[in-house]
C-alpha positions in Angstrom: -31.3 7.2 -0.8 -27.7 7.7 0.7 -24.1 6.4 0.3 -23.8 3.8 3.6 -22.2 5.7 5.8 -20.3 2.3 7.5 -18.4 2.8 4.0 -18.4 6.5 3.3 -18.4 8.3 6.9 -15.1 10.1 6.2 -14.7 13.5 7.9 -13.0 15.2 4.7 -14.4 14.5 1.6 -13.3 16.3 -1.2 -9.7 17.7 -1.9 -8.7 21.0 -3.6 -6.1 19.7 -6.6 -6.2 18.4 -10.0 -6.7 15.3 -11.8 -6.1 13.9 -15.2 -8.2 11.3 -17.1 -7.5 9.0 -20.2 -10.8 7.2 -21.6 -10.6 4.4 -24.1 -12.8 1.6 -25.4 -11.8 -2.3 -26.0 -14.6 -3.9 -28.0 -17.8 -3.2 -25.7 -15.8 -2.4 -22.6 -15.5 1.7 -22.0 -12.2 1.8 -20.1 -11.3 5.3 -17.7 -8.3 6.4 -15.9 -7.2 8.8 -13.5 -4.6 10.4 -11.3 -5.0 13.0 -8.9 -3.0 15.3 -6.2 -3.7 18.0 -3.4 -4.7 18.9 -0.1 -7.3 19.8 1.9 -7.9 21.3 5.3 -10.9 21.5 7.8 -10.8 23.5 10.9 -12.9 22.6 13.7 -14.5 19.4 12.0 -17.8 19.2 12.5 -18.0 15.3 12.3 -14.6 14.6 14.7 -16.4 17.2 17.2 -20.1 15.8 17.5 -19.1 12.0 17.0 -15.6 11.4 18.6 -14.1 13.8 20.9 -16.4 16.2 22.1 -13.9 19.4 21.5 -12.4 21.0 18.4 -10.1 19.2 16.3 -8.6 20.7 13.1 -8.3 18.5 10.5 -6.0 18.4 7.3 -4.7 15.6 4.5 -1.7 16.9 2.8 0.3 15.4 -0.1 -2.8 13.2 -1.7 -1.9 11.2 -4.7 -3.6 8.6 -6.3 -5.4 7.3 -9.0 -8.0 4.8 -10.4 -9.1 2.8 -12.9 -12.8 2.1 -14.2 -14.0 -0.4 -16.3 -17.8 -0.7 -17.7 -20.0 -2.4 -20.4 -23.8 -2.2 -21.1 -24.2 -4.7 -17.8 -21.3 -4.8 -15.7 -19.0 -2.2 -14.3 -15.8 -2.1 -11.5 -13.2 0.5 -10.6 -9.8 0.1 -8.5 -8.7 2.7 -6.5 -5.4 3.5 -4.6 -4.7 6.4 -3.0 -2.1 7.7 -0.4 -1.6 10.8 1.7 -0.1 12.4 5.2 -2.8 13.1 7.8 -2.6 16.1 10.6 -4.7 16.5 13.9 -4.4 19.0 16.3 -6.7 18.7 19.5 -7.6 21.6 21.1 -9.4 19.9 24.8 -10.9 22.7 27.0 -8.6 23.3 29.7 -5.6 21.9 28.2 -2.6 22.3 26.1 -3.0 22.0 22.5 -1.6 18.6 21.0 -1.0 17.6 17.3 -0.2 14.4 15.7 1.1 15.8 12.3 2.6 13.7 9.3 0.6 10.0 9.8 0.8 8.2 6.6 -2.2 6.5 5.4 -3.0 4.4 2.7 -6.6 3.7 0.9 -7.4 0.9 -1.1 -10.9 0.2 -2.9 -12.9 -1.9 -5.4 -16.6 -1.6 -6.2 -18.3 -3.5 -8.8 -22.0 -2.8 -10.0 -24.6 -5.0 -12.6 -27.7 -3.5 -14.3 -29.0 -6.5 -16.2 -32.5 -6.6 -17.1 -34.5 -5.8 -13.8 -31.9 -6.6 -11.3 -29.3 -4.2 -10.1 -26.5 -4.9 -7.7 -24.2 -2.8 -6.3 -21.3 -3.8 -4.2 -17.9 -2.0 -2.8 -15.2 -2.5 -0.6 -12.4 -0.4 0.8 -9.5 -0.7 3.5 -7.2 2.0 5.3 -4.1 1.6 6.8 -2.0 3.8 9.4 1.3 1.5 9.8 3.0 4.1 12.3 -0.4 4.3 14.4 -0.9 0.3 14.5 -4.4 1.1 12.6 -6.5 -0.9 9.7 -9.7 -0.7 8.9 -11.8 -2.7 6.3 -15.5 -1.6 5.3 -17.7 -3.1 2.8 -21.0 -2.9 1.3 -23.7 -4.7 -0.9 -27.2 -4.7 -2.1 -29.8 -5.9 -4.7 -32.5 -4.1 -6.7 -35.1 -5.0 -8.8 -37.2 -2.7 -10.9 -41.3 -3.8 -11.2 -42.7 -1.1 -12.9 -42.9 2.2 -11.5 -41.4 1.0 -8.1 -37.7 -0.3 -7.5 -37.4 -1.7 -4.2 -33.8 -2.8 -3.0 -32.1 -4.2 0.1 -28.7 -4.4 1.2 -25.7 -4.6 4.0 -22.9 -2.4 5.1 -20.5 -2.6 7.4 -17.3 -1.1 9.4 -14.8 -3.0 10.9 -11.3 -1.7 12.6 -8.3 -4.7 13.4 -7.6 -5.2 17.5 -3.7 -5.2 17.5 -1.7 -4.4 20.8 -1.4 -0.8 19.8 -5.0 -0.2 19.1 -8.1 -1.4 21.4 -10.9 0.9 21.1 -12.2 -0.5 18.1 -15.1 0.7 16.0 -17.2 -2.1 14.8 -20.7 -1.6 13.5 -23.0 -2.5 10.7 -26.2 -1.1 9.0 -28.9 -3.4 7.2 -31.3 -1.0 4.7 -34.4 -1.8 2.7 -35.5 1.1 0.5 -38.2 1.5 -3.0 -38.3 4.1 -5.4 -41.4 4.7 -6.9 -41.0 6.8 -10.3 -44.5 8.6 -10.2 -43.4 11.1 -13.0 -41.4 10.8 -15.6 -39.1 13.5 -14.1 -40.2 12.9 -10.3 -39.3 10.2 -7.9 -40.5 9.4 -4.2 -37.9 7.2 -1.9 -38.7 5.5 1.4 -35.9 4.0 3.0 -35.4 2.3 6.7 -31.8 1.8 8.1 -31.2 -0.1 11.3 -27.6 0.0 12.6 -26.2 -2.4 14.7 -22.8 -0.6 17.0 -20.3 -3.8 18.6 -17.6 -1.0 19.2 -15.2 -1.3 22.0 -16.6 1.7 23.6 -19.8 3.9 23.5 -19.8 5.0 20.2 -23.4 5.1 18.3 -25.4 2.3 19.9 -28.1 0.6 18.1 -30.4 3.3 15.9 -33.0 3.0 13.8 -33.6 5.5 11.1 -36.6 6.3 8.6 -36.4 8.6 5.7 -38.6 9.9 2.7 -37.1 12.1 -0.2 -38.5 13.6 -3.5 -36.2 13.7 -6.6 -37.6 16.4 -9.2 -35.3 17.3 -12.3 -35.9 20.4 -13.6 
């Protein structure tokens, strides 16, 4: 029903830019590349108020370049991804002066792989992010199987987030999500989805704690 969010919980997620793609074939393989640049801003992030600090923080990646590559046939498919950019924070706690950490290099680095082969789908993806000058990595993954019986697809799978203890960095967030979902394609241009997500928080600190988490969606296309 949703992107894991162990994998995908990112408090910017789009850039303003431009990208450039190249798509070719070899044989049965469809072959894509891209490179992109830009920025993007976010003042008083919603997600680093309500999850992390409690106060406004403004928010901004600057000087993003990267590029992938994607590779796919009838059955299989995998892209690698690298990107890099400079990250600014500026923290604004009631009662207090105003503090910034501006110009933290980061680096991103992810591969995902997918197979539709008859009935069976599998989807899997894994990424790490690295912040040399702030002593910081973190590595997040994801995987899960499907398998179409008629009308209804039901699928499990696993996600889950894990940040590196070093001497410069012990608060470390550590949890994971297990999921079970079906689709049930009632129409031929409707679909019903149940899912159940239970996450499981081993952070350093109070971050989540355990939740459990039900949803239903309808897909119509028009």
């Amino acid at each position: 029903m949703r992107v894991p969010q162990d994998i995908y919980g990112w408090e910017i997620g789009a850039y303003n830019g431009a990208n450039v793609s190249y798509s070719t074939s070899v044989g049965s393989w469809a072959l894509t590349g891209n490179l992109f640049a830009g920025q993007e801003k976010s003042e008083d992030n919603i997600e680093l108020r309500k999850i992390y600090y409690g106060f406004r923080v403004d928010d901004a990646l600057r000087k993003i370049v990267g590029g992938y590559l994607d590779a796919s046939n009838d059955i299989f498919g995998a892209r690698l991804m690298y990107m890099q950019n400079t990250m600014d924070q500026t923290y604004h706690p009631p009662g207090e002066d105003v503090y910034a950490e501006l110009g933290v290099r980061q680096r991103i680095i992810g591969l995902s792989a997918s197979m539709d082969y008859k009935n069976w789908l599998v989807r899997a993806e894994a990424n790490t992010f690295m912040r040399p000058a702030l002593d910081f990595k973190s590595s997040r993954w994801t995987a899960s199987v499907g398998y179409r019986w008629g009308e209804f697809t039901p699928l499990v799978g696993y996600s889950a987030y894990t940040e590196r203890l070093t001497p410069g960095y012990t608060e470390t967030q550590i949890d994971s999500t297990r999921f079970a979902a079906v689709r049930w394609d009632f129409r031929k241009n409707m679909d019903l989805k149940l899912q159940f997500d239970s996450v499981i928080d081993h952070s350093a600190y109070s971050f989540t704690h355990n939740a459990k988490m039900l949803s239903v969606s309808l897909d119509v296309i028009f």
